[in-house]
C-alpha positions in Angstrom: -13.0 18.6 0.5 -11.5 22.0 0.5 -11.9 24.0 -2.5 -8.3 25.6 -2.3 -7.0 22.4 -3.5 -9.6 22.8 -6.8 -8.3 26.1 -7.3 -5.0 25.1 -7.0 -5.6 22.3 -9.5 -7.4 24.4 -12.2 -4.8 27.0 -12.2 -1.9 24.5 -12.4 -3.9 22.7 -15.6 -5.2 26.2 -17.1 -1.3 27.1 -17.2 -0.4 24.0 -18.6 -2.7 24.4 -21.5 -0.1 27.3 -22.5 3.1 25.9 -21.4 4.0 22.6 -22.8 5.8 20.6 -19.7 8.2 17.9 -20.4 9.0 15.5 -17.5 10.9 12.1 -17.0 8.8 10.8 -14.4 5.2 11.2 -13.4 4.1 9.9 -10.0 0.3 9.4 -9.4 -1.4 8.4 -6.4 -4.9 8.4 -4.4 -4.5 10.8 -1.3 -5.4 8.3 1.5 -1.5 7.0 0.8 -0.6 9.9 2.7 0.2 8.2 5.9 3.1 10.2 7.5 2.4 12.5 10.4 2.6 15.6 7.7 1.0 14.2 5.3 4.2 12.3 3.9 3.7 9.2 1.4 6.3 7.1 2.6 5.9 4.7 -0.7 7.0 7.2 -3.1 9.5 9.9 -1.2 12.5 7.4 -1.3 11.5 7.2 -5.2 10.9 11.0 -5.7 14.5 12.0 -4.2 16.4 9.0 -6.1 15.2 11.5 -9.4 16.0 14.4 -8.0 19.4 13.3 -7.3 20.1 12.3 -10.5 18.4 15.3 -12.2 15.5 13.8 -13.2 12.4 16.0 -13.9 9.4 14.8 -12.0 5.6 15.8 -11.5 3.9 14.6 -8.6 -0.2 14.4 -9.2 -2.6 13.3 -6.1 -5.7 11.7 -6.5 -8.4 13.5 -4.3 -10.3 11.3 -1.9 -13.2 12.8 0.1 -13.5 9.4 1.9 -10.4 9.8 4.0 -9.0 11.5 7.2 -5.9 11.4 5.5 -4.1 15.1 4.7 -3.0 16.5 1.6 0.6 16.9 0.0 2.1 19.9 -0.4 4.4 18.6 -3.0 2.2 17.0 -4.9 -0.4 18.6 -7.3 -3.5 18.2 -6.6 -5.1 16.2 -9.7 -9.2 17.6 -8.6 -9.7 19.6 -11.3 -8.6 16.6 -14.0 -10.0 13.8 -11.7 -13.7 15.3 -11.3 -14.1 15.9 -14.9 -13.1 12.2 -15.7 -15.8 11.4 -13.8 -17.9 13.9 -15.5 -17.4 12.1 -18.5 -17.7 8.6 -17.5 -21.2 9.5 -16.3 -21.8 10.8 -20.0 -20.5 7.2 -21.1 -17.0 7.7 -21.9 -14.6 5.0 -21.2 -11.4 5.5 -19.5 -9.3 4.8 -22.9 -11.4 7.3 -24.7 -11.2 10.1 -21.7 -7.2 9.5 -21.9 -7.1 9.7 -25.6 -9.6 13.0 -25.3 -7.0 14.5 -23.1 -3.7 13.7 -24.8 -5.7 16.4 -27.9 -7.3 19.0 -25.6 -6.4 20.1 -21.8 -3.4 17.7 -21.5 -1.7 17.8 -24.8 1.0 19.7 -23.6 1.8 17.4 -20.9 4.7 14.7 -21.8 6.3 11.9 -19.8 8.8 9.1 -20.1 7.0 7.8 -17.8 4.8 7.1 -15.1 4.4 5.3 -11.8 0.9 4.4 -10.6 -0.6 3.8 -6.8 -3.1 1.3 -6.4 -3.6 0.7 -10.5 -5.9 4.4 -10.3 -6.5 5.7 -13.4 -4.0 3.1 -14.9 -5.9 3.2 -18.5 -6.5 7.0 -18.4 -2.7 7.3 -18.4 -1.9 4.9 -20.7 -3.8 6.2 -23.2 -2.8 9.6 -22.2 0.8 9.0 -23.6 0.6 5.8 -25.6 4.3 5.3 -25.6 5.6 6.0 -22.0 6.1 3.0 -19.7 3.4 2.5 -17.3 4.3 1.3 -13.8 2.6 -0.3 -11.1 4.0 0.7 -7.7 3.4 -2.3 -5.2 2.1 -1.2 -2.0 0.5 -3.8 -0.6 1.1 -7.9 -1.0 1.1 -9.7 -3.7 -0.6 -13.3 -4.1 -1.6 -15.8 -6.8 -5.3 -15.2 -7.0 -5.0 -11.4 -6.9 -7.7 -10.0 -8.4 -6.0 -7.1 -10.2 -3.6 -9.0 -10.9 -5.0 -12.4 -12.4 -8.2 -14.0 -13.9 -8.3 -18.0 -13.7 -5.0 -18.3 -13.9 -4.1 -15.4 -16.8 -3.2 -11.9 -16.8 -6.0 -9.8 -16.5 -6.3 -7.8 -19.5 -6.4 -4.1 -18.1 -2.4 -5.1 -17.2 -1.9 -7.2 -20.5 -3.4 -4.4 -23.3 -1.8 -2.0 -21.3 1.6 -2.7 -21.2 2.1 -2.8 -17.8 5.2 -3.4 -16.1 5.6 -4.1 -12.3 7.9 -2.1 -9.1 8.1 -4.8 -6.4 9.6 -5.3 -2.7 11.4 -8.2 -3.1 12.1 -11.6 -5.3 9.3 -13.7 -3.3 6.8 -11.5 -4.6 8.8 -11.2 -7.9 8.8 -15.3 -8.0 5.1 -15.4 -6.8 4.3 -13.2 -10.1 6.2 -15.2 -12.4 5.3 -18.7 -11.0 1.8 -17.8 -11.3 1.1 -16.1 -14.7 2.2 -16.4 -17.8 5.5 -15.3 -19.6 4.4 -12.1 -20.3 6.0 -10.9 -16.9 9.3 -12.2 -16.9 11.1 -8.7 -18.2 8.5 -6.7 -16.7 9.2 -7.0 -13.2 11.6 -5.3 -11.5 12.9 -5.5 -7.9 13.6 -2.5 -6.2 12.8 -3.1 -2.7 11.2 -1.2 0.2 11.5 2.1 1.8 12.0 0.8 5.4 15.7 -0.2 6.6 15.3 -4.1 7.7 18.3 -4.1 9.7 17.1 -2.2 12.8 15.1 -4.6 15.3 13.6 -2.6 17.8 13.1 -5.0 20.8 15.3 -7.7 22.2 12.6 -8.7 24.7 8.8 -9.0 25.6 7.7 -6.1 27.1 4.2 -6.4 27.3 2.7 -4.6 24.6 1.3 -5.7 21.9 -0.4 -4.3 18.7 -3.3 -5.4 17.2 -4.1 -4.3 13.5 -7.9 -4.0 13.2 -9.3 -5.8 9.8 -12.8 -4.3 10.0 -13.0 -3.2 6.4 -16.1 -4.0 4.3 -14.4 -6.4 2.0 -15.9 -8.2 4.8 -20.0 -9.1 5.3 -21.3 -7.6 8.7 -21.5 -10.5 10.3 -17.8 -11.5 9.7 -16.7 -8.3 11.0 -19.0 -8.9 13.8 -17.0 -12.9 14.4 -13.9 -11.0 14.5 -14.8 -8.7 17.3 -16.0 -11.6 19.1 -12.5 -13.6 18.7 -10.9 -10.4 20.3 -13.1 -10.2 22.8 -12.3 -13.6 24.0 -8.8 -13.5 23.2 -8.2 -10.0 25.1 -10.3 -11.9 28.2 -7.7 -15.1 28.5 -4.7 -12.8 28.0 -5.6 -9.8 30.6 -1.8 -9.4 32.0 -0.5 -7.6 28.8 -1.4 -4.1 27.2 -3.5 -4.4 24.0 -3.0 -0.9 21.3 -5.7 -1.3 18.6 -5.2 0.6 15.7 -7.3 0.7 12.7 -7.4 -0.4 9.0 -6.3 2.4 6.6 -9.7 1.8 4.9 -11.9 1.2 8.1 -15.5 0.9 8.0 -17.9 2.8 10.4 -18.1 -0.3 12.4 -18.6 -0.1 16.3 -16.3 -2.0 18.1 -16.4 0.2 21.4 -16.8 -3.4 23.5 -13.1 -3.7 23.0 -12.2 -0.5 24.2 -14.0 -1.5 27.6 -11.6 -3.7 29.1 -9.1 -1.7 31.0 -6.3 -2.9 29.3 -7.0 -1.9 25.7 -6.5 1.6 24.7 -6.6 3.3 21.2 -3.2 3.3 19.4 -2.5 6.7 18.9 0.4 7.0 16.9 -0.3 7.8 13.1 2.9 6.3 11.9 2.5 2.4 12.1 6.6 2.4 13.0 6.0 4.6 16.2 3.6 1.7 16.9 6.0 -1.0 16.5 8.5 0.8 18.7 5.8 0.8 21.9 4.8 -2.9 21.3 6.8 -5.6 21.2 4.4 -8.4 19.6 2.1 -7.8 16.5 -1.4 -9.4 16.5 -3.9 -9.7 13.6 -6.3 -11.5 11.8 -4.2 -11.5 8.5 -3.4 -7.9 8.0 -0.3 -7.3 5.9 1.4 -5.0 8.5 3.2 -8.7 9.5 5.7 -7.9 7.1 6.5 -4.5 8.1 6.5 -5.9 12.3 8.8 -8.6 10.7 11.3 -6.1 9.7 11.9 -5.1 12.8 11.7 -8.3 14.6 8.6 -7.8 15.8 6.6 -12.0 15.9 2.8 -11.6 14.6 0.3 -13.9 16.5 -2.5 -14.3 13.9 -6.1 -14.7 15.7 -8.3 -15.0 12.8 -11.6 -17.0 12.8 -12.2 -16.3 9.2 -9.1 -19.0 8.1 -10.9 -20.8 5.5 -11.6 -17.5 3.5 -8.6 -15.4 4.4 -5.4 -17.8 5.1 -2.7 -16.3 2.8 0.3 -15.9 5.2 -0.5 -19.9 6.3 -1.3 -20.9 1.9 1.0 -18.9 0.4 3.7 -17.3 2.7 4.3 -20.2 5.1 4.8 -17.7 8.3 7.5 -19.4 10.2 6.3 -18.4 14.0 3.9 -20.4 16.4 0.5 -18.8 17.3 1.4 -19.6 21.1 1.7 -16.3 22.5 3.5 -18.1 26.2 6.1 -19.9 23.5 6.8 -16.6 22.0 7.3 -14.9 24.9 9.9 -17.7 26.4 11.9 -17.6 23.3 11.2 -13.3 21.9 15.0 -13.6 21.2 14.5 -16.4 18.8 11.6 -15.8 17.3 12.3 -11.9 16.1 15.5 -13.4 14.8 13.7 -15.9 12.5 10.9 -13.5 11.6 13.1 -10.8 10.5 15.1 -13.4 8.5 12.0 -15.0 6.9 10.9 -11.0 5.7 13.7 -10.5 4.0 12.8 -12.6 0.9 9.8 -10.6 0.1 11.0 -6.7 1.5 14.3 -6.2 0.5 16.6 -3.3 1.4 15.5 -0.2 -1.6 18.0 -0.8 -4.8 18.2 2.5 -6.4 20.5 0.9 -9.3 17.5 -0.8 -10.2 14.8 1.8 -9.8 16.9 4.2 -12.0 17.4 0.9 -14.2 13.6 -0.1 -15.0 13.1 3.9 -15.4 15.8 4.5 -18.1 
């Protein structure tokens, strides 16, 4: 953690506390979303310029995290200063309500927003009761399923969303239906599609050409000893299929978990790009155990061969998605053409092309 980013922060806040600030849309979002090779967040730039094109005045607040390898944004304002003191006074017993109401009478009082767009649900509550009547939106950046934790509670809303007020920026009307279908009416006007940052018309390979990526899942929402079965399956699977080029590259929120015995057969290297698309454009098929970069490798045509031992626990793209591609990696080969057409086809449903009618829409 480097302190120039505290300073940075206090002086922004100090200043604030003389010079009321008057915005029509606040972004907020936990640094390790910075996943461009200078520090870009590819989730939120397409949304940022929309406002600035049509004169919109916006703040941009990131979320410290000392946990990640991931650099800061020097557009954004670093929210330390704020962000350690919230958990200053949770650890005195505050709630998050009370710290956002605290803060909408003291150091933030002279902060206003029409509203505000929300990462990963972080500090959700804090915001909402920092302005109790802006709209509060979460930003999807990951999937979306029926037994989403943050999402749902045997079968219902889960309150934080319900008592909050929440209303939902999605990909595309699968995950729009998947919502609806699944909860109650409460989300029927509150979700808008607005589609994804990456263009779904490009495919980037028209044949097999003997690459392929593999998207690690060695995260600890797994036990140790499931992580250890997955290294296992990869170790047999990379031993059957020695003829073809294996890139590994790692889960944003990767455990210190050893998996150097992959790394020892000579035909499986480290994936060194930092931008997931620069992967896609050196490999030409996508293997996982589930990970959710499928849909992105299905946008550009790119066939995902899931090899995932932990199917009873983790089996949402069979359950819920219905994945249209074989697991035969010879079949996929034979027929590349046919499969990246009907992958790409069958991602369009759930990441759409971005609709910046109806981002400006849900925002007005």
């Amino acid at each position: 953690m480097k302190l120039k980013y505290i300073f940075k922060s206090l002086l922004f806040f100090l200043k604030l506390i003389i010079n009321p600030l008057k915005i029509d849309v606040l972004f907020y979002y936990p640094q390790h979303f910075n996943r461009g090779k200078k520090g870009e967040n590819f989730y939120i730039d397409h949304l940022v310029d929309t406002c600035k094109n049509s004169n919109k005045e916006i703040l941009i607040f990131e979320e410290p995290d000392i946990y990640t390898e991931k650099i800061r944004n020097d557009n954004s304002i670093p929210f330390d200063f704020i962000y350690f003191l919230i958990i200053f006074l949770r650890k005195l017993g505050l709630k998050e309500h009370q710290i956002g109401k605290l803060m909408s009478i003291t150091l933030l009082r002279n902060l206003k927003f029409d509203n505000v767009i929300i990462l990963s649900q972080s500090l959700l509550v804090f915001f909402r009761h920092l302005s109790r009547f802006s709209k509060v939106f979460d930003l999807q950046h990951g999937i979306i399923y029926s037994n989403k934790e943050n999402y749902l509670s045997k079968g219902r809303v889960v309150s934080t969303l319900l008592e909050n007020n929440v209303q939902f920026l999605v990909y595309g009307n699968k995950f729009k239906e998947t919502i609806i279908a699944n909860m109650d009416n409460y989300f029927k006007q509150k979700v808008h599609v607005i589609g994804y940052y990456i263009n779904n018309e490009v495919t980037l390979h028209q044949d097999f050409n003997h690459n392929i990526l593999v998207t690690l899942q060695f995260t600890d929402d797994h036990t140790f000893d499931q992580n250890n079965i997955l290294i296992e399956s990869l170790i047999h699977y990379f031993t059957i299929n020695n003829e073809y080029n294996f890139f590994l590259r790692d889960h944003p929120r990767n455990v210190s978990f050893d998996y150097s015995r992959l790394l020892e057969f000579p035909n499986v290297n480290h994936c060194e790009s930092i931008n997931i698309i620069d992967s896609f454009k050196k490999s030409s098929i996508h293997l996982t155990a589930y990970s959710t970069s499928t849909f992105e490798a299905s946008m550009y045509g790119i066939p995902t061969i899931f090899v995932n031992p932990l199917f009873n626990d983790f089996n949402i793209f069979d359950k819920e998605y219905k994945y249209p591609v074989d697991k035969d990696l010879r079949k996929i080969i034979l027929n590349y053409k046919n499969y990246s057409t009907l992958v790409k086809q069958w991602s369009k449903g759930f990441y759409e092309g971005y609709n910046e009618k109806c981002f400006l829409s849900a925002i007005e």
